[in-house]
mmCIF file as Biopython writes it, N, C-alpha, C and O atoms, coordinates in Angstrom:
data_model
#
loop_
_atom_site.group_PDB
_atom_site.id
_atom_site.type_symbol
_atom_site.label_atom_id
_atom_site.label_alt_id
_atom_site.label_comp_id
_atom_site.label_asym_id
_atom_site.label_entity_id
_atom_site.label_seq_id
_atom_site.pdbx_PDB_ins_code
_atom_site.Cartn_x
_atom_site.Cartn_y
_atom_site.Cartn_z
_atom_site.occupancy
_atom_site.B_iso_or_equiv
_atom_site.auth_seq_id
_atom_site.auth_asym_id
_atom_site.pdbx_PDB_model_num
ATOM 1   N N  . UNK A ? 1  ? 177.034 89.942 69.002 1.0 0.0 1  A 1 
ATOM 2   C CA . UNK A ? 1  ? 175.818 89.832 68.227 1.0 0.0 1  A 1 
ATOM 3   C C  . UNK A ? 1  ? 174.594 89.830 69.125 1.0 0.0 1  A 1 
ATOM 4   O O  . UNK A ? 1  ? 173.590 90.485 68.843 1.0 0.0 1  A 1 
ATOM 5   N N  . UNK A ? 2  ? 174.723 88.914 70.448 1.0 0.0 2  A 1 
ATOM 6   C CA . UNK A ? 2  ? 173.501 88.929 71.360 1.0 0.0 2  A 1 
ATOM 7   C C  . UNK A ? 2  ? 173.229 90.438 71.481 1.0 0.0 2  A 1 
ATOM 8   O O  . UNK A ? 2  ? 172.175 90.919 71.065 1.0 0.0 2  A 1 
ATOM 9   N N  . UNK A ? 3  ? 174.329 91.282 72.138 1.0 0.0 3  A 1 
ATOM 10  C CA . UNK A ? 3  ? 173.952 92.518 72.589 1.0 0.0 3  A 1 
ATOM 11  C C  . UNK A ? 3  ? 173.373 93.668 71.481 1.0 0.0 3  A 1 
ATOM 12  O O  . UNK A ? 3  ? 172.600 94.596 71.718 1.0 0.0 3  A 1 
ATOM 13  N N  . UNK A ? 4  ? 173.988 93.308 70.228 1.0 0.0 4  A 1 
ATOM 14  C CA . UNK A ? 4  ? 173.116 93.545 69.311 1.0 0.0 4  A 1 
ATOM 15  C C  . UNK A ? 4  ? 171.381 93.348 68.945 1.0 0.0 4  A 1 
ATOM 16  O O  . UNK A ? 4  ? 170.626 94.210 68.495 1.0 0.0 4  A 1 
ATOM 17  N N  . UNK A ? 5  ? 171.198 92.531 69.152 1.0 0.0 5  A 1 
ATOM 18  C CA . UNK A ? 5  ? 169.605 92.213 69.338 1.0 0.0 5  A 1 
ATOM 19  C C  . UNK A ? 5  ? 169.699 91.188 67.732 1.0 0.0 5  A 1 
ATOM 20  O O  . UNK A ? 5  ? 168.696 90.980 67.049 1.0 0.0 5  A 1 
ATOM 21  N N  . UNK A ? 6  ? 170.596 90.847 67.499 1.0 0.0 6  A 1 
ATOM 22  C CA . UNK A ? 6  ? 170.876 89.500 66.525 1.0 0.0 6  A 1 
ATOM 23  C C  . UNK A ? 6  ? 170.654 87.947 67.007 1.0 0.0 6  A 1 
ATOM 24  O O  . UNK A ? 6  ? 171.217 87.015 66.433 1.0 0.0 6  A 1 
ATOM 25  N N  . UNK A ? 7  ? 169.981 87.811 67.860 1.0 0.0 7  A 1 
ATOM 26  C CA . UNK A ? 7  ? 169.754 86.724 68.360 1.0 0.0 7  A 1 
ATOM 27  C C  . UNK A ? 7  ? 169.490 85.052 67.672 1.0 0.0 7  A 1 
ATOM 28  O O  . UNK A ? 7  ? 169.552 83.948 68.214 1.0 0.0 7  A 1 
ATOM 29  N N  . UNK A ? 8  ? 169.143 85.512 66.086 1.0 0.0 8  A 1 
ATOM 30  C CA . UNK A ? 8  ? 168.934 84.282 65.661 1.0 0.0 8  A 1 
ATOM 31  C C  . UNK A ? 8  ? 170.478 83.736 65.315 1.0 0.0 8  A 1 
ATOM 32  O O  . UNK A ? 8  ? 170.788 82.544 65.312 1.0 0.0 8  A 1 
ATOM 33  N N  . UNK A ? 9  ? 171.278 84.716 65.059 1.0 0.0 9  A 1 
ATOM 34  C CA . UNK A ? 9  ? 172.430 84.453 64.517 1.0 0.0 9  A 1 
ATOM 35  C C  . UNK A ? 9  ? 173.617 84.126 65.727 1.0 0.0 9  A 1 
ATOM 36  O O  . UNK A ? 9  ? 174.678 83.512 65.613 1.0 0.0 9  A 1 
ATOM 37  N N  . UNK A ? 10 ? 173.039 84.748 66.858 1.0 0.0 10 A 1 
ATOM 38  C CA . UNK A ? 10 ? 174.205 84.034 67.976 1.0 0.0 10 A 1 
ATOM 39  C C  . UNK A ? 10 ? 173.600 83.114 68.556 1.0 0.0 10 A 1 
ATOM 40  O O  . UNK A ? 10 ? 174.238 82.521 69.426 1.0 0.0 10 A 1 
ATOM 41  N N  . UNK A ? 11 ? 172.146 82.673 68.275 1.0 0.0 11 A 1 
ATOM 42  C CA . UNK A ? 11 ? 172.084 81.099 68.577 1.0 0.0 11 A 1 
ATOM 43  C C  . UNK A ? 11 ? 172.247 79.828 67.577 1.0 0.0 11 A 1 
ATOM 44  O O  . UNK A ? 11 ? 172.247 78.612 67.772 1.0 0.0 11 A 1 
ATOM 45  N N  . UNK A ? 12 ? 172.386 80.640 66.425 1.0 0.0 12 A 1 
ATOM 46  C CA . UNK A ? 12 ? 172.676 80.003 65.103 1.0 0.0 12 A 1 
ATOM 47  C C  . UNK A ? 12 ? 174.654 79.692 65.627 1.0 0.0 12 A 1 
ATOM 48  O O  . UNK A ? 12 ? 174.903 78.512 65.874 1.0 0.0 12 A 1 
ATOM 49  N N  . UNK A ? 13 ? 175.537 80.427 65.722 1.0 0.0 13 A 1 
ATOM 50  C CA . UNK A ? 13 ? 176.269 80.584 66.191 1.0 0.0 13 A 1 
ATOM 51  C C  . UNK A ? 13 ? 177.162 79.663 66.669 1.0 0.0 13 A 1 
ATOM 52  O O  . UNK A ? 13 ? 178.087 79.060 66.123 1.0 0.0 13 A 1 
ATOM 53  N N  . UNK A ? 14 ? 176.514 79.658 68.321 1.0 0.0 14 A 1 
ATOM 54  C CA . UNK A ? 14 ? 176.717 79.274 69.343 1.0 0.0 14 A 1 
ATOM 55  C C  . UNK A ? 14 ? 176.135 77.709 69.009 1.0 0.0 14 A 1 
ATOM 56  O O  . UNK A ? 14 ? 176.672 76.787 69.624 1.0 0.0 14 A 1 
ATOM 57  N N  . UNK A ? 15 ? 175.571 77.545 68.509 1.0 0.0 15 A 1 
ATOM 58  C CA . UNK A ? 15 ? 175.102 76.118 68.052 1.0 0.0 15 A 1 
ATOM 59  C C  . UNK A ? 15 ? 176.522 75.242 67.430 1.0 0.0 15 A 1 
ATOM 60  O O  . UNK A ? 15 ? 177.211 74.292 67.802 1.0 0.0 15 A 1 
ATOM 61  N N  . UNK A ? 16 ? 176.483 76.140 66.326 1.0 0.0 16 A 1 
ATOM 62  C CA . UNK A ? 16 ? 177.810 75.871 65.569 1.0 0.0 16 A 1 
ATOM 63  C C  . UNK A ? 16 ? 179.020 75.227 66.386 1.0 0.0 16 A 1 
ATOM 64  O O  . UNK A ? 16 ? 179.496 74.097 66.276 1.0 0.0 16 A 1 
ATOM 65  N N  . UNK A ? 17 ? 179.393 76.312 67.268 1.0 0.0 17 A 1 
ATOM 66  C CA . UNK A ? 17 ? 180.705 76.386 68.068 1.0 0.0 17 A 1 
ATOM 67  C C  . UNK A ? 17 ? 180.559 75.181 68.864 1.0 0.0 17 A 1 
ATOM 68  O O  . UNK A ? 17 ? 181.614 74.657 69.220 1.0 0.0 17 A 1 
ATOM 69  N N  . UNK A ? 18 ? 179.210 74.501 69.300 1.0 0.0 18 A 1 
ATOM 70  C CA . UNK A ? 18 ? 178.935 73.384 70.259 1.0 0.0 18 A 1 
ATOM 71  C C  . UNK A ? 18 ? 179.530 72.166 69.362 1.0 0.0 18 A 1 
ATOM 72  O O  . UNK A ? 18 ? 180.298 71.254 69.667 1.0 0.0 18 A 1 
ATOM 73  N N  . UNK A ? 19 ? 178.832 72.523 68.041 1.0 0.0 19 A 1 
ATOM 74  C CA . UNK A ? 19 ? 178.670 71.016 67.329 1.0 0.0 19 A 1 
ATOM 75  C C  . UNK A ? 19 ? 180.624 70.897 66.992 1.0 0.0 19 A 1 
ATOM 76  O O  . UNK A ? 19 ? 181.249 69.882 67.299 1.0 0.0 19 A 1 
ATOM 77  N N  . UNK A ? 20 ? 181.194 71.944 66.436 1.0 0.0 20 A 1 
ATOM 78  C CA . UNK A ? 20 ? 182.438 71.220 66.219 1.0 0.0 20 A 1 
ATOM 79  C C  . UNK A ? 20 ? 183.456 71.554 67.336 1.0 0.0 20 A 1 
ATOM 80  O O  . UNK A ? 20 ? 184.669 71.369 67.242 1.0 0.0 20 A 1 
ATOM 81  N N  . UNK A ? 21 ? 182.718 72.143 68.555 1.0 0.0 21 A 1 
ATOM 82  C CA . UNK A ? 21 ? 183.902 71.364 69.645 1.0 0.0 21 A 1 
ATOM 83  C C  . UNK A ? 21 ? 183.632 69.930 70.437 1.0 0.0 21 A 1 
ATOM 84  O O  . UNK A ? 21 ? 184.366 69.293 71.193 1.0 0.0 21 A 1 
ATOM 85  N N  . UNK A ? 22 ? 182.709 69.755 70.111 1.0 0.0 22 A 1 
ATOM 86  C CA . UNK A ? 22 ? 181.698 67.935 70.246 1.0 0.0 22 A 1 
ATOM 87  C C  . UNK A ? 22 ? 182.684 67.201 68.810 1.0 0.0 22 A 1 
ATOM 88  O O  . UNK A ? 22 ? 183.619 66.409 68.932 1.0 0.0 22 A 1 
ATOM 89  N N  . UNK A ? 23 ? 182.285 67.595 67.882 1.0 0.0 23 A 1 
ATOM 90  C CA . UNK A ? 23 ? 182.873 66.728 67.180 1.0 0.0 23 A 1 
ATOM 91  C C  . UNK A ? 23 ? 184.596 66.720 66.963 1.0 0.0 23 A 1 
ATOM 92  O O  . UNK A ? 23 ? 185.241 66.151 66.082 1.0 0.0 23 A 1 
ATOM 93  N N  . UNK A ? 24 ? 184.869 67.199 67.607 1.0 0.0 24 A 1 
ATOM 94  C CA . UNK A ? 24 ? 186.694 67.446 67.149 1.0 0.0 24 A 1 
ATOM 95  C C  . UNK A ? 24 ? 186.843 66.624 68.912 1.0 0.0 24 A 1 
ATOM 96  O O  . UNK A ? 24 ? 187.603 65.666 69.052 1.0 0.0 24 A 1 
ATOM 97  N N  . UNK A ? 25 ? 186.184 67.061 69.866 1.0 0.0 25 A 1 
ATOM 98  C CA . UNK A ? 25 ? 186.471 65.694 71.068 1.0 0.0 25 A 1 
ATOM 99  C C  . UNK A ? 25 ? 185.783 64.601 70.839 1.0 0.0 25 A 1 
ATOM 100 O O  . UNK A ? 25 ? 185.668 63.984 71.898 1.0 0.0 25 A 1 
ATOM 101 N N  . UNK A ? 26 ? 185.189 63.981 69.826 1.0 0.0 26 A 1 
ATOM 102 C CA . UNK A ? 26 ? 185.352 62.211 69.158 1.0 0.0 26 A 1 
ATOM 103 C C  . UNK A ? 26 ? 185.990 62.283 68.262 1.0 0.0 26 A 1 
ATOM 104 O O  . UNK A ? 26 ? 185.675 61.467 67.396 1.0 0.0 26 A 1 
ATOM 105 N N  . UNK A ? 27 ? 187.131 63.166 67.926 1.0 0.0 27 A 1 
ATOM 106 C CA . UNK A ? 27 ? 187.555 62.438 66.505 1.0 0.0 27 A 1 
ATOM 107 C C  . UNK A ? 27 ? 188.800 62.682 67.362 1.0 0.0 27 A 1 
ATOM 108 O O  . UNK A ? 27 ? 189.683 61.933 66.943 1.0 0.0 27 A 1 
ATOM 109 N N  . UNK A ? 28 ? 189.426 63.742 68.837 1.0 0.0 28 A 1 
ATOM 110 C CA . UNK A ? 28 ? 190.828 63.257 68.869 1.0 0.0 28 A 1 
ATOM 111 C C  . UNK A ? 28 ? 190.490 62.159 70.262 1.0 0.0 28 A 1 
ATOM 112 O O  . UNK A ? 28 ? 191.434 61.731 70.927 1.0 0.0 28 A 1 
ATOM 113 N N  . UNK A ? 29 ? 189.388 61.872 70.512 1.0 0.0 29 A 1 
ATOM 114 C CA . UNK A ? 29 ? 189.099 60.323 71.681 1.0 0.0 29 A 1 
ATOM 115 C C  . UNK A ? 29 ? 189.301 59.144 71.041 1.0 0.0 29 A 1 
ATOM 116 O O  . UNK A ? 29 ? 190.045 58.212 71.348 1.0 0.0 29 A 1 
ATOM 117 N N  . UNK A ? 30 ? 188.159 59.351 69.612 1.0 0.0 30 A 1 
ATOM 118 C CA . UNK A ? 30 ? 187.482 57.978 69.014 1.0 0.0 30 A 1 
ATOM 119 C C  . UNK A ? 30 ? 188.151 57.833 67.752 1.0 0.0 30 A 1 
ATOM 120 O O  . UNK A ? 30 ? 188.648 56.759 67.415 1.0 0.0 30 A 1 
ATOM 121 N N  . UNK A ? 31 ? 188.208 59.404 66.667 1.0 0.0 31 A 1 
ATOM 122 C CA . UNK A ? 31 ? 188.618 58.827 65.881 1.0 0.0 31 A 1 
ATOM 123 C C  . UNK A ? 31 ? 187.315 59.001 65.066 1.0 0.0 31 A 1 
ATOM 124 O O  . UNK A ? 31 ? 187.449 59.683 64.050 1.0 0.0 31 A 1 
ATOM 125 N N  . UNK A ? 32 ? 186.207 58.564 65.294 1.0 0.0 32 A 1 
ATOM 126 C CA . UNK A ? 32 ? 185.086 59.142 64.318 1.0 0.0 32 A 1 
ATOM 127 C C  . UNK A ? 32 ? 183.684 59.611 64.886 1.0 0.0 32 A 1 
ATOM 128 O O  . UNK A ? 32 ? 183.472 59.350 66.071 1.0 0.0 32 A 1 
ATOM 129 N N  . UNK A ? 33 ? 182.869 60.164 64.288 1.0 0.0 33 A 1 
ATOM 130 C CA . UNK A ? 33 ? 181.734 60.831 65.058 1.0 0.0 33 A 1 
ATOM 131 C C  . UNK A ? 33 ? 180.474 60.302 64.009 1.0 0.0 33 A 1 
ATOM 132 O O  . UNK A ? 33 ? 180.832 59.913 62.898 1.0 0.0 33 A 1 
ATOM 133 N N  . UNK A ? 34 ? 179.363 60.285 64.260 1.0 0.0 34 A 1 
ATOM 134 C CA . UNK A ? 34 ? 178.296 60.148 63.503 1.0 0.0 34 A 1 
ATOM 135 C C  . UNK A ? 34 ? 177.953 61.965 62.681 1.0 0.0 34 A 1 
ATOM 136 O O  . UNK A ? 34 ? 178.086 63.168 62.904 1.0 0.0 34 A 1 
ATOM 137 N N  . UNK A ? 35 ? 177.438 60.961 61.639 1.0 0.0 35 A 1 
ATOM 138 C CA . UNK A ? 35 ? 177.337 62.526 60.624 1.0 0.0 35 A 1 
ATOM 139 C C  . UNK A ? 35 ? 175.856 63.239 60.968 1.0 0.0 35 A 1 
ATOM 140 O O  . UNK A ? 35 ? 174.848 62.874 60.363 1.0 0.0 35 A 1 
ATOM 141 N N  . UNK A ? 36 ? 175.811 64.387 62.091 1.0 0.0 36 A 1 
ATOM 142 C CA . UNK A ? 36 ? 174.760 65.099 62.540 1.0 0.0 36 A 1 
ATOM 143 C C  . UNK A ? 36 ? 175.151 66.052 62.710 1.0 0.0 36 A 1 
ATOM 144 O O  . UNK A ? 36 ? 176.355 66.311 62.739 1.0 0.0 36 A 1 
ATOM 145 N N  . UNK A ? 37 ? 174.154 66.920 62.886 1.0 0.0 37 A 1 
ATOM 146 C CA . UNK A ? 37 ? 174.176 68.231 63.436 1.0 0.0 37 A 1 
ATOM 147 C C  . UNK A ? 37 ? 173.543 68.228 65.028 1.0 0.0 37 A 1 
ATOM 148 O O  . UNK A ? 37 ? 173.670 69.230 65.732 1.0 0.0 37 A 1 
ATOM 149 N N  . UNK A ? 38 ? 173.138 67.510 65.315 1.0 0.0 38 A 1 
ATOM 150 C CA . UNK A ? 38 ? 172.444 67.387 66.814 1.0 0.0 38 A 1 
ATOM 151 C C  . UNK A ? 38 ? 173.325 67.549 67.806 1.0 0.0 38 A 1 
ATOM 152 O O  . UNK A ? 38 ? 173.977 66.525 68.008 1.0 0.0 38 A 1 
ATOM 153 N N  . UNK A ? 39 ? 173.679 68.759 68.739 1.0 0.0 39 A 1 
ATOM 154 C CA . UNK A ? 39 ? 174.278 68.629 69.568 1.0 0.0 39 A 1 
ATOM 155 C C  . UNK A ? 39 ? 174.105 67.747 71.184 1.0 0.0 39 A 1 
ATOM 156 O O  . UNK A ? 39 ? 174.915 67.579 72.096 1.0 0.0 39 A 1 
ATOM 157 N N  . UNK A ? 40 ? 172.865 67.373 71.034 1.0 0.0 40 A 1 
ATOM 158 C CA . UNK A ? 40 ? 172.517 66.236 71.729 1.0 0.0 40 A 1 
ATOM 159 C C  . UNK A ? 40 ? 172.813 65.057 71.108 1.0 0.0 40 A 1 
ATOM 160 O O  . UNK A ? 40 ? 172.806 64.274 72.057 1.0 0.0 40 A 1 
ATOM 161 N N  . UNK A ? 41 ? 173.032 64.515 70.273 1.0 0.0 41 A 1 
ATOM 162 C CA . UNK A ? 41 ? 173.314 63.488 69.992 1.0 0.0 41 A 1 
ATOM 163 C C  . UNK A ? 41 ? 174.449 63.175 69.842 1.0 0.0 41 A 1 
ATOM 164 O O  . UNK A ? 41 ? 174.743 62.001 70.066 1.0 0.0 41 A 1 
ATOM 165 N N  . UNK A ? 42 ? 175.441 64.077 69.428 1.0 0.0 42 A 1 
ATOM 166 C CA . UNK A ? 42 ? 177.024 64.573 70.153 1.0 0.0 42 A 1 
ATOM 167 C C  . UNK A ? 42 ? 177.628 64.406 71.032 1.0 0.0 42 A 1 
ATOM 168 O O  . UNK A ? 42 ? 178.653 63.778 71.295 1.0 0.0 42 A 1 
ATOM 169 N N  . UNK A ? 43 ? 176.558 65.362 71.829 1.0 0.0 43 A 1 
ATOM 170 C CA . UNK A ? 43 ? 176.743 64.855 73.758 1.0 0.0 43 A 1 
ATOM 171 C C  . UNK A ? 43 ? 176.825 63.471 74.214 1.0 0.0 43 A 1 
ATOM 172 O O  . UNK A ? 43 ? 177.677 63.070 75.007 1.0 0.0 43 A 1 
ATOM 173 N N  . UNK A ? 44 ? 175.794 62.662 73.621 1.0 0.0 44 A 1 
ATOM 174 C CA . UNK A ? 44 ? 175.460 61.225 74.144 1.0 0.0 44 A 1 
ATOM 175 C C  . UNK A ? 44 ? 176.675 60.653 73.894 1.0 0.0 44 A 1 
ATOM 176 O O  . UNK A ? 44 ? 177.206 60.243 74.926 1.0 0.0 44 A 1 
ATOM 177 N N  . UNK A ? 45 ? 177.678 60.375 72.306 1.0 0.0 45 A 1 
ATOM 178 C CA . UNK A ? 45 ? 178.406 59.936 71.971 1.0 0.0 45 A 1 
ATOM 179 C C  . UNK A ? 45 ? 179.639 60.252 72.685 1.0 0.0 45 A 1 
ATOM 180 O O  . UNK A ? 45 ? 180.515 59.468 73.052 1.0 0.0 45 A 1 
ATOM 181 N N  . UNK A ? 46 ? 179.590 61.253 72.797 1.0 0.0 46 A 1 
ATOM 182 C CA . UNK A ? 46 ? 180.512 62.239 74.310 1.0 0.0 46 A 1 
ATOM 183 C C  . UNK A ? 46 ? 181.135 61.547 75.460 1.0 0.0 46 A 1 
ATOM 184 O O  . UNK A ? 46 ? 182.243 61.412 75.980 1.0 0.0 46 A 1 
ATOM 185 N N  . UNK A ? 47 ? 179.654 61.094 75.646 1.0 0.0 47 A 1 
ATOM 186 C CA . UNK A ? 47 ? 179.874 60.523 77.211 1.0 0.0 47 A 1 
ATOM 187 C C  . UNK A ? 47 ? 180.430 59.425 77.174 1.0 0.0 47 A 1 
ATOM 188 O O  . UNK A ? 47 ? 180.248 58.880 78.263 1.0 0.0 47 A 1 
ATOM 189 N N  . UNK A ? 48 ? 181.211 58.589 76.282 1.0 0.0 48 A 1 
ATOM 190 C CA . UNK A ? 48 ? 181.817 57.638 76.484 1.0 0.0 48 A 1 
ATOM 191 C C  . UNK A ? 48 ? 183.115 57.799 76.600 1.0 0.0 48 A 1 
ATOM 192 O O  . UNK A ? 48 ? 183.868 56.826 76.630 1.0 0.0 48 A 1 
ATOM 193 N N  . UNK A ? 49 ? 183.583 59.152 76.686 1.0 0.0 49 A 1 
ATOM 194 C CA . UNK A ? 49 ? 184.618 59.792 76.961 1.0 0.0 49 A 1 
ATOM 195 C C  . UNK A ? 49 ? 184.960 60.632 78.174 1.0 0.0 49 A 1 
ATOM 196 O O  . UNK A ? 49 ? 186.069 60.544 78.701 1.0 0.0 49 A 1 
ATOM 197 N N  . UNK A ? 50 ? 184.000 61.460 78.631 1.0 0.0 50 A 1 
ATOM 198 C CA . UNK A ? 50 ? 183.658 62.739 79.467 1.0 0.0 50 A 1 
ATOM 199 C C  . UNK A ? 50 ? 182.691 62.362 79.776 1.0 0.0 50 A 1 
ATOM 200 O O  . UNK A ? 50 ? 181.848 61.718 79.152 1.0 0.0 50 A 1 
ATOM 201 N N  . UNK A ? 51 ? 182.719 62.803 80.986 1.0 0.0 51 A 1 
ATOM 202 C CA . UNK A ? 51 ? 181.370 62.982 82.222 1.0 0.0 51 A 1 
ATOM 203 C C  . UNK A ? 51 ? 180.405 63.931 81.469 1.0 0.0 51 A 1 
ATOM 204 O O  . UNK A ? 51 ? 180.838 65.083 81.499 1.0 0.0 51 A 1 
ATOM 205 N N  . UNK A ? 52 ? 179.154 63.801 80.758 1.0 0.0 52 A 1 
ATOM 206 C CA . UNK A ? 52 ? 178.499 64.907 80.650 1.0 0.0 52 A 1 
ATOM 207 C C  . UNK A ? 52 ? 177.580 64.567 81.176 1.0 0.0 52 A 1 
ATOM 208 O O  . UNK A ? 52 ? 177.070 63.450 81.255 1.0 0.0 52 A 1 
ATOM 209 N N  . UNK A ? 53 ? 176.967 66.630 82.053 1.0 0.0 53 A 1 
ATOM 210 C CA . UNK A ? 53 ? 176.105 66.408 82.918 1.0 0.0 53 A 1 
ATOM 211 C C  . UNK A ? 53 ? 174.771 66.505 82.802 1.0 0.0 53 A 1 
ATOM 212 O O  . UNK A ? 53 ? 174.375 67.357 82.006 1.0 0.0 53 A 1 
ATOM 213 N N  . UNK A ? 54 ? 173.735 65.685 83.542 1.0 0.0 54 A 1 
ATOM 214 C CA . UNK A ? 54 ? 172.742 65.065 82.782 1.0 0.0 54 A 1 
ATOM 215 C C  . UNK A ? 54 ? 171.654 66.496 81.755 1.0 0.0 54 A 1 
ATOM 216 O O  . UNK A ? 54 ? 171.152 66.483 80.631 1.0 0.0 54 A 1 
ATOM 217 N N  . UNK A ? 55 ? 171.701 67.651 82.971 1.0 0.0 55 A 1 
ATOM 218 C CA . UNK A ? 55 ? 170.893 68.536 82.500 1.0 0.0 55 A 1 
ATOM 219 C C  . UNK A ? 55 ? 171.432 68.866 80.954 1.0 0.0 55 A 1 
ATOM 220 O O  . UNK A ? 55 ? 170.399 69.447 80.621 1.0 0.0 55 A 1 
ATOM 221 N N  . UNK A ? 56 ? 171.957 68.912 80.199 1.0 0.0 56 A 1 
ATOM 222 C CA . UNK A ? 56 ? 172.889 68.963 79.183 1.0 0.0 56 A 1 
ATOM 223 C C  . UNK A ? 56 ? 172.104 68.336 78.067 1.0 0.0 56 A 1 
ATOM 224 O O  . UNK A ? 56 ? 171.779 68.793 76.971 1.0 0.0 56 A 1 
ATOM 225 N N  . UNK A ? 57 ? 171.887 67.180 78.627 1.0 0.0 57 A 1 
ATOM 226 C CA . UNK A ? 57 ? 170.724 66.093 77.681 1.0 0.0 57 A 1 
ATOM 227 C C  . UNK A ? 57 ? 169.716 65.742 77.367 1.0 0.0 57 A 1 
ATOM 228 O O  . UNK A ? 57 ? 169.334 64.801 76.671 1.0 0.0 57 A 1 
ATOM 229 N N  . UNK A ? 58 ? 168.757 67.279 78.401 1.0 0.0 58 A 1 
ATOM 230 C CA . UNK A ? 58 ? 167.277 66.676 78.464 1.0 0.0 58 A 1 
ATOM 231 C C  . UNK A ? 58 ? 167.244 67.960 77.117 1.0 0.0 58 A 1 
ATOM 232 O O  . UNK A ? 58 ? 166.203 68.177 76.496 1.0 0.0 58 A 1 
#
């Protein structure tokens, strides 16, 4: 799609693919995740599991 010149849709996308591989690693760590779409706020919850690295979070 990028190379297409579809760009809203492979960052629409790629957003996606972040948020439920974030949320499927707290639900097989923790068990439950907060109900967002924020992949930063994902991340944070993350890190009580995995090293995530800081640039990731700003």
């Amino acid at each position: 799609m990028y190379r297409a010149g579809r760009f809203a849709k492979a960052c629409f996308l790629a957003q996606q693919a972040a948020e439920k591989a974030l949320k499927a690693l707290l639900i097989k760590r923790g068990g439950v995740y907060e109900r967002t779409h924020s992949v930063v706020t994902l991340l944070e919850r993350a890190e009580a599991y995995v090293d995530v690295p800081a640039e990731l979070l700003t």
